[in-house]
C-alpha positions in Angstrom: 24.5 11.1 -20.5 21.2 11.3 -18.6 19.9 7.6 -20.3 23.2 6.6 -18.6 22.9 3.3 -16.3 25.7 4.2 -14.3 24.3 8.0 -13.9 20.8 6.4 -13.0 22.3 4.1 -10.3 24.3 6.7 -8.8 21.7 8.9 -8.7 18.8 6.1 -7.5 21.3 5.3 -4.7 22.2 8.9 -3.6 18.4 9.4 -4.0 18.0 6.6 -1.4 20.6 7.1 0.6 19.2 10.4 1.3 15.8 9.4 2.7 17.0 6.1 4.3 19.7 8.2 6.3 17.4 11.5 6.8 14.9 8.9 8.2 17.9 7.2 10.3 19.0 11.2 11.8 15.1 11.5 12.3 14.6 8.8 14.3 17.8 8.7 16.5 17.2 12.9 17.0 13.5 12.0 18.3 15.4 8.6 20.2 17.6 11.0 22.0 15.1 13.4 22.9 12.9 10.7 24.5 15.4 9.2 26.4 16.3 12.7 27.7 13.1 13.8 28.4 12.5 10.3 30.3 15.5 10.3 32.7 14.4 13.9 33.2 10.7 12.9 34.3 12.7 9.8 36.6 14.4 12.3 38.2 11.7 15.1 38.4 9.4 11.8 40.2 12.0 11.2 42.3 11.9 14.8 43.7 8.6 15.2 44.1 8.0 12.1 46.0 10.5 12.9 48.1 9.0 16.2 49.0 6.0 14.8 49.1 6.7 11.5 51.3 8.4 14.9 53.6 5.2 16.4 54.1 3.4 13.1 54.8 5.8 12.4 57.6 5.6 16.1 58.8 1.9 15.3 58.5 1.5 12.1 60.6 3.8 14.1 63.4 1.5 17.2 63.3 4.1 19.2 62.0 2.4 20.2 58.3 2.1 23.6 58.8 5.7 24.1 60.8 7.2 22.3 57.8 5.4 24.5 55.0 6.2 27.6 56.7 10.0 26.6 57.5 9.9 25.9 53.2 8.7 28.8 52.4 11.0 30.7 54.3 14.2 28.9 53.2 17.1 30.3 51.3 19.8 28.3 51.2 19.9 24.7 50.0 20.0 23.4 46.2 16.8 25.0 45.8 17.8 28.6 47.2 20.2 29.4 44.3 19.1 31.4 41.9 18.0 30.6 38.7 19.7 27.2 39.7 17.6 25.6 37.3 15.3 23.5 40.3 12.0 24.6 41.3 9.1 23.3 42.9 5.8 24.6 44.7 2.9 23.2 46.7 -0.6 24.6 45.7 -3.6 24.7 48.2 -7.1 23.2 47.0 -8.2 27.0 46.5 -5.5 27.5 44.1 -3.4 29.8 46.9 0.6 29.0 46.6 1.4 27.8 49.8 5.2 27.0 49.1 7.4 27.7 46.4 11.3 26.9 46.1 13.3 29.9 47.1 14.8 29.8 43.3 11.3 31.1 42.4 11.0 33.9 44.7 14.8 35.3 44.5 13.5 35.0 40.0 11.6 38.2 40.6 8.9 35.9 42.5 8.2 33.9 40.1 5.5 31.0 40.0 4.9 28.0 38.3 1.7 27.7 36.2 -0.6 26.9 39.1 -2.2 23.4 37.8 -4.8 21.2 39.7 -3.4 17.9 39.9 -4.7 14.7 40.1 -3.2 11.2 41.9 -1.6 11.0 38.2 1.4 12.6 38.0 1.5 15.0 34.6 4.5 16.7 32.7 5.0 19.7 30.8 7.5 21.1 29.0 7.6 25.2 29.4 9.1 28.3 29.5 10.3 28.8 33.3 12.3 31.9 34.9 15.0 33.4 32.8 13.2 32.5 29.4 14.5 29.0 29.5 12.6 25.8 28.7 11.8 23.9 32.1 10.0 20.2 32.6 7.2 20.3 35.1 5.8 17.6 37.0 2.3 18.0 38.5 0.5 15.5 41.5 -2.0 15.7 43.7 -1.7 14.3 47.5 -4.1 13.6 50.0 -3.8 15.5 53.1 -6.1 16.7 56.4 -6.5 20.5 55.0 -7.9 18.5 51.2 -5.6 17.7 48.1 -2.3 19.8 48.0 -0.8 20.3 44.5 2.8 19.5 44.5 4.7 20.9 41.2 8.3 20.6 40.7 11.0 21.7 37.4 13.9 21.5 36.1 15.6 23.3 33.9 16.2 21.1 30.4 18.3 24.0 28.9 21.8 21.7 28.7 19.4 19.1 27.4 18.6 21.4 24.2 22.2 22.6 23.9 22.7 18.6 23.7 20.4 18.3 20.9 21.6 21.4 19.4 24.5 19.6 19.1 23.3 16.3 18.0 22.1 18.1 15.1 25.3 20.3 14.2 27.6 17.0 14.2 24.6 15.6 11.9 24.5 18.2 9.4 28.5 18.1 9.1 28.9 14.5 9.1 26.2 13.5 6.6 27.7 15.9 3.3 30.5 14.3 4.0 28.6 10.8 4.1 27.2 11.7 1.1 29.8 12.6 -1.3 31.5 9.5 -0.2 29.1 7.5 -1.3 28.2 9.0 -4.5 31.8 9.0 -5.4 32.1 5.2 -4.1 29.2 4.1 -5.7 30.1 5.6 -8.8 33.3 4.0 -9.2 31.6 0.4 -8.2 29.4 1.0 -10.7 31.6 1.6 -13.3 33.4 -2.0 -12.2 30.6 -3.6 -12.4 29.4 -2.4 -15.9 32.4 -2.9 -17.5 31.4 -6.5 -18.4 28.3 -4.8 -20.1 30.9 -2.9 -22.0 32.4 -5.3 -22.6 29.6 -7.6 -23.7 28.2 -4.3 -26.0 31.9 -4.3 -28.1 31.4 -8.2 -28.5 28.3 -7.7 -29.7 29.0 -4.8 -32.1 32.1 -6.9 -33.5 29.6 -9.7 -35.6 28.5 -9.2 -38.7 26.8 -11.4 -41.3 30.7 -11.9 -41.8 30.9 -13.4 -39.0 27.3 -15.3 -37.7 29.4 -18.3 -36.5 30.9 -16.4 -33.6 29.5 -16.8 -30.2 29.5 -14.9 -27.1 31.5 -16.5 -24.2 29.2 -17.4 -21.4 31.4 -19.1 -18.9 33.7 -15.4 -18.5 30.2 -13.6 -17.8 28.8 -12.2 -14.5 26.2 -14.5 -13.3 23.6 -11.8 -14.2 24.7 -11.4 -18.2 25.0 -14.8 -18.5 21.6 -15.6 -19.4 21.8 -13.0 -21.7 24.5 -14.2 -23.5 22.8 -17.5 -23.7 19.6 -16.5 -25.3 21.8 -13.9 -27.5 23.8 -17.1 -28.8 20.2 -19.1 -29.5 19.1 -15.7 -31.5 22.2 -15.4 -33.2 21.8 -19.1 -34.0 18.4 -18.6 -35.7 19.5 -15.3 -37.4 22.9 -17.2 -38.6 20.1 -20.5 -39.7 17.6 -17.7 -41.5 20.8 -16.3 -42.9 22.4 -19.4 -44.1 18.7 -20.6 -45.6 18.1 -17.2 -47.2 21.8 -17.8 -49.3 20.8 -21.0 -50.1 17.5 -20.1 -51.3 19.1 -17.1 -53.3 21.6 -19.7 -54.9 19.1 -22.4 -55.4 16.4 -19.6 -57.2 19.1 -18.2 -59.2 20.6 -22.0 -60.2 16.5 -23.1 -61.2 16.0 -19.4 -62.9 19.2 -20.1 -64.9 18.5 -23.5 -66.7 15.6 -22.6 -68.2 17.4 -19.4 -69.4 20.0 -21.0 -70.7 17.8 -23.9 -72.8 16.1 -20.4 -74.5 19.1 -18.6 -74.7 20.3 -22.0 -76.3 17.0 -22.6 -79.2 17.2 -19.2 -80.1 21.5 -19.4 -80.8 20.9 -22.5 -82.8 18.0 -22.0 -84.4 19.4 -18.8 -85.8 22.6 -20.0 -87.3 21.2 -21.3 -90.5 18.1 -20.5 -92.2 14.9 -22.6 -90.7 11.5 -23.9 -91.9 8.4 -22.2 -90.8 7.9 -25.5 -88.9 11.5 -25.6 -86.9 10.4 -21.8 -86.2 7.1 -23.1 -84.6 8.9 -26.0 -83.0 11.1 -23.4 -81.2 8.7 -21.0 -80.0 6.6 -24.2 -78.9 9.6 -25.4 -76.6 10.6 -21.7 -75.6 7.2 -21.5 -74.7 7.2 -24.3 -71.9 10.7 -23.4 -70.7 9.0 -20.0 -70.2 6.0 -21.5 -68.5 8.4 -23.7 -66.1 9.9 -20.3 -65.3 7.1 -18.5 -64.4 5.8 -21.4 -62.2 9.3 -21.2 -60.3 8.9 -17.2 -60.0 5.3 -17.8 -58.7 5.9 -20.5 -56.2 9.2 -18.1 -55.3 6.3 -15.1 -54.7 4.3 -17.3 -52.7 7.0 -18.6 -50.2 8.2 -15.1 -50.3 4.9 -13.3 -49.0 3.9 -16.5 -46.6 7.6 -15.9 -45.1 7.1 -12.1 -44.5 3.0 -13.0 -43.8 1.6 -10.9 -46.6 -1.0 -13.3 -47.5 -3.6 -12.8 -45.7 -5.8 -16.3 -44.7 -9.1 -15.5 -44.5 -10.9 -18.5 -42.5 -14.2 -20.1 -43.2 -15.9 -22.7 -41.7 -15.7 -25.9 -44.7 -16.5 -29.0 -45.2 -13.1 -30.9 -46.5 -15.0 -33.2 -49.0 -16.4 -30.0 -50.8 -13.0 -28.7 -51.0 -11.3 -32.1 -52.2 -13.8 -32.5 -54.7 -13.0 -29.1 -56.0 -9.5 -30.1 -55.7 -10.3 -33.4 -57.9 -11.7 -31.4 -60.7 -8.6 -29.7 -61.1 -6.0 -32.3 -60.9 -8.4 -34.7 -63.1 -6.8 -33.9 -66.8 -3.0 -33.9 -65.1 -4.5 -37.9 -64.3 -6.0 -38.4 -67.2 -2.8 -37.8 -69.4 -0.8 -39.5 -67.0 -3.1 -42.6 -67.0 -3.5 -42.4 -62.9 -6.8 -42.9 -61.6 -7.9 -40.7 -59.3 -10.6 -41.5 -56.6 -12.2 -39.9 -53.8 -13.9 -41.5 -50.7 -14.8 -40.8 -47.0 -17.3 -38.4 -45.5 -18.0 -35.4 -44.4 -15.4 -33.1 -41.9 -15.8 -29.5 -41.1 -12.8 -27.3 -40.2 -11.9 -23.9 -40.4 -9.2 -22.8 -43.2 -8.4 -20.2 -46.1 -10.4 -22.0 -49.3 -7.6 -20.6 -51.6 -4.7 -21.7 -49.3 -5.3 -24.9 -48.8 -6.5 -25.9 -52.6 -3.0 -24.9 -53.1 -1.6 -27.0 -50.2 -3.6 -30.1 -51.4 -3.1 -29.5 -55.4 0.7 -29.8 -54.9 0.3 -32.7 -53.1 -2.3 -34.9 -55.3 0.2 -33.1 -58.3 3.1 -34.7 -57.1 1.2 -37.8 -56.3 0.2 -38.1 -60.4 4.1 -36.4 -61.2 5.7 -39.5 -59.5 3.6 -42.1 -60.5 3.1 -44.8 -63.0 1.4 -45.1 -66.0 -2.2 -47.3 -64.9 -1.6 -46.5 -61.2 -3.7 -44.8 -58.7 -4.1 -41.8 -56.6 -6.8 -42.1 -53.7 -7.8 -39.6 -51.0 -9.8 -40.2 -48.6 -11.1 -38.2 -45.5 -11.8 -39.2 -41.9 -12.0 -37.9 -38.8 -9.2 -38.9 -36.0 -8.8 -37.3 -32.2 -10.7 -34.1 -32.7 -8.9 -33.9 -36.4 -10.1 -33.9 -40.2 -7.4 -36.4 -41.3 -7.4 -36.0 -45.3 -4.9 -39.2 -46.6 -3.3 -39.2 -49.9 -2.1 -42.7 -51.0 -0.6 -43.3 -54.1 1.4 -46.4 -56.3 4.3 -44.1 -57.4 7.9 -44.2 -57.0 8.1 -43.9 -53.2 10.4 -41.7 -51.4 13.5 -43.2 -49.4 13.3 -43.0 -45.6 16.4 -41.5 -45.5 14.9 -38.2 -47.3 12.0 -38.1 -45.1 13.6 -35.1 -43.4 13.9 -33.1 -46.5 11.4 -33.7 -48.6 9.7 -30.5 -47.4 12.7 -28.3 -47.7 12.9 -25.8 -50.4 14.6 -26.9 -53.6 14.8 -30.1 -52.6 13.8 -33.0 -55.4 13.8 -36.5 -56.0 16.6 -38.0 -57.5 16.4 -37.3 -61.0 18.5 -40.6 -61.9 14.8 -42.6 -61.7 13.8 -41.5 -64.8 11.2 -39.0 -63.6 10.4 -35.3 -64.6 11.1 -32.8 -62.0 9.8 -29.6 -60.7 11.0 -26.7 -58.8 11.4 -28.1 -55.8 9.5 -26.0 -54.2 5.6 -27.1 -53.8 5.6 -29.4 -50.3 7.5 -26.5 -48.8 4.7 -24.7 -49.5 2.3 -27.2 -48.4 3.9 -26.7 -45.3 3.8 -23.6 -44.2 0.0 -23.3 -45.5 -0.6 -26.5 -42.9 1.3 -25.0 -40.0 -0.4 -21.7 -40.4 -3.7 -23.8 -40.2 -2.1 -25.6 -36.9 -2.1 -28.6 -38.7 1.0 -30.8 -39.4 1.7 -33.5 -42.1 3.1 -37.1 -41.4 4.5 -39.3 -44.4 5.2 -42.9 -45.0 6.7 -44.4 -47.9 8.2 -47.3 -49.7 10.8 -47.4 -52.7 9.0 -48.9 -55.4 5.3 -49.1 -53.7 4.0 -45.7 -53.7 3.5 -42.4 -50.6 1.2 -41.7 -47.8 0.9 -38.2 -47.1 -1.6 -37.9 -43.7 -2.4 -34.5 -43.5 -4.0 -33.2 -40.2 -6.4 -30.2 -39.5 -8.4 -29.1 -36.1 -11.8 -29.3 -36.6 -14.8 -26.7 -36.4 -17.4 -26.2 -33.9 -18.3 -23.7 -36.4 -21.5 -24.7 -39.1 -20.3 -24.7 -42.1 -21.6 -21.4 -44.0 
């Protein structure tokens, strides 16, 4: 349950969700509380200019002091109620309290806190008469008897209440939100997985039974249908590697069998009567060879085995390809010799880097089959040059040729020359081998031939920067 994609979604989107809304309260909460607070300080500016443009006036008619006095004495008025919420006080230079509201002295003669101000107007946010929070403004003005303080408040306490309940609606609202959500996204989710479901049966339904079957791509979501497109090339390799694997299983156990059934077959015939010491030998002797084709199929079947699951291990060594021909000569020479093929051996020197053992196999099956198909008095030549940063090591020979048409195949496993030209077979399965040996080296083979004139096999290795050891 908990490696479950729907679970994980729900819970990534709950998870965000959370912090992208607790971020949204956050910032509406502090939006609220600034807009408050700023039509509050409009409207605390507003009353002390006033009050201050009073005193100017009273001022510039010689009436500052009558005007203070007739403040300070004042009870009725907005600013005579008690703890009416509005307050405001004019300070001398010497910090004295020349004026407060009457809302301050009927609050057991209360005071603001006595501030110098400057030309700047500053706010505060306090505790004022009654325990309640007040905003303060504080100015300075210039006037004959030296910079008078003005101060003035108001009480913000309906503002918190506001805020208070800002918060309340908040932290009702959003569980609700929440669970919503959870529960809506949960059952989207599940909607939208359902083709992966759906996909996950498909996929569990084939079976080596069944390799041919595809998955449908044109049904899919636009996000699965890649996968379903790369899932149909991998079931096409597997269904390929299966399909190859049969064949090969059918083709080993259809070369294995011949050769058991000529034995079985010499040994049935020769015992039904009694034999000479010389049909005895005669039997063994052609046993003998049937056995020795065998175990040349089983070995070659080894080989393509462990290069398929990469068991052999090349180990690569800086060469030079003439050295390794010529050792290649000296063992193909008798296999020439009884055939009556000459075998010749010309260019120059080409260093590359390769697996010695590896690639003597690779280039005895090819000058093998080279002497296999050809005729008595004809020729084999390889020679080696060096073409676009590549040893190029040609094999040319005056055999039987190849049709074009079996170009494809020649390097497929199993796969022979038409035994109806007269000319011994083997197991099918050396150029295969060849093959994979040159890929591994990233090299590849090109071939020309010609019924009736002979092969070309052009096979092409990188070369080595390396010195030759």
């Amino acid at each position: 349950m908990l490696n479950s994609i729907k679970l994980k979604l729900v819970v990534w989107f709950l998870a965000v969700f959370l912090v992208v809304f607790a971020g949204l309260e956050i910032f509406l909460y502090l939006k609220l509380e600034s807009l408050i607070q700023e039509l509050a300080d409009e409207h605390l500016t507003s009353e002390l200019e006033t009050l201050a443009n009073l005193m100017i006036v009273e001022e510039a008619h010689g009436q500052l002091e009558t005007e203070l006095e007739e403040l300070s004495v004042a009870t009725t008025g907005v600013y005579a109620v008690k703890l009416s919420g509005h307050y405001y006080q004019i300070v001398a230079p010497d910090g004295k309290v020349l004026v407060r509201s009457p809302s301050l002295t009927l609050s057991n003669n209360a005071t603001l806190p006595i501030i110098q101000g400057s030309a700047v107007p500053t706010y505060q946010t306090i505790i004022g008469p009654g325990d309640k929070p007040i905003r303060l403004i504080t100015q300075a003005y210039q006037f004959s008897m030296g910079n008078l303080t003005f101060q003035a408040a108001d009480s913000i306490d309906e503002t918190q209440d506001l805020l208070v309940s800002f918060r309340s609606i908040v932290l009702v609202i959003f569980p609700l939100i929440f669970i919503l959500c959870g529960f809506g996204v949960f059952i989207v989710t599940g909607w939208a997985l359902r083709s992966i479901k759906a996909f996950t049966m498909k996929v569990g339904q084939i079976t080596e039974e069944n390799l041919n079957e595809r998955m449908p791509e044109e049904d899919l979501v636009d996000e699965l249908r890649p996968l379903a497109v790369n899932f149909n090339i991998m079931l096409s390799r597997i269904e390929a590697s299966f399909l190859r694997q049969k064949q090969f299983l059918s083709d080993a156990s259809h070369e294995l069998r011949t050769p058991t059934s000529i034995i079985k077959t010499f040994c049935d015939v020769t015992l039904t009567r009694e034999r000479t010491a010389t049909d005895y030998k005669e039997t063994v002797k052609k046993v003998g060879e049937t056995v020795n084709r065998m175990c040349d199929i089983i070995n070659r079947i080894l080989i393509i085995s462990r290069l398929d699951n990469k068991t052999i291990e090349f180990k690569p060594v800086a060469m030079d390809v003439m050295e390794l021909m010529k050792d290649v000569k000296r063992l193909i020479e008798p296999a020439a010799a009884h055939k009556d093929v000459a075998l010749t051996l010309t260019g120059g020197s080409a260093i590359i880097k390769g697996d010695k053992e590896g690639l003597i196999e690779a280039f005895t099956n090819i000058v093998e089959n080279a002497i296999k198909y050809n005729f008595p008095r004809g020729s084999v030549n390889i020679s080696i040059t060096e073409e676009s940063g590549n040893a190029l090591v040609t094999i040319q020979d005056t055999g039987i040729g190849i049709p074009k048409e079996e170009f494809d195949r020649i390097f497929d496993r199993f796969y022979r020359v038409d035994t109806s030209r007269g000319v011994t077979v083997g197991s099918g399965l050396g150029l295969s081998i060849v093959r994979t040996i040159i890929d591994a080296h990233g090299g590849h083979i090109e071939l020309d031939s010609v019924v009736g004139s002979g092969s070309i096999f052009k096979v092409y290795l990188p070369l080595s920067t390396e010195r030759r050891a």
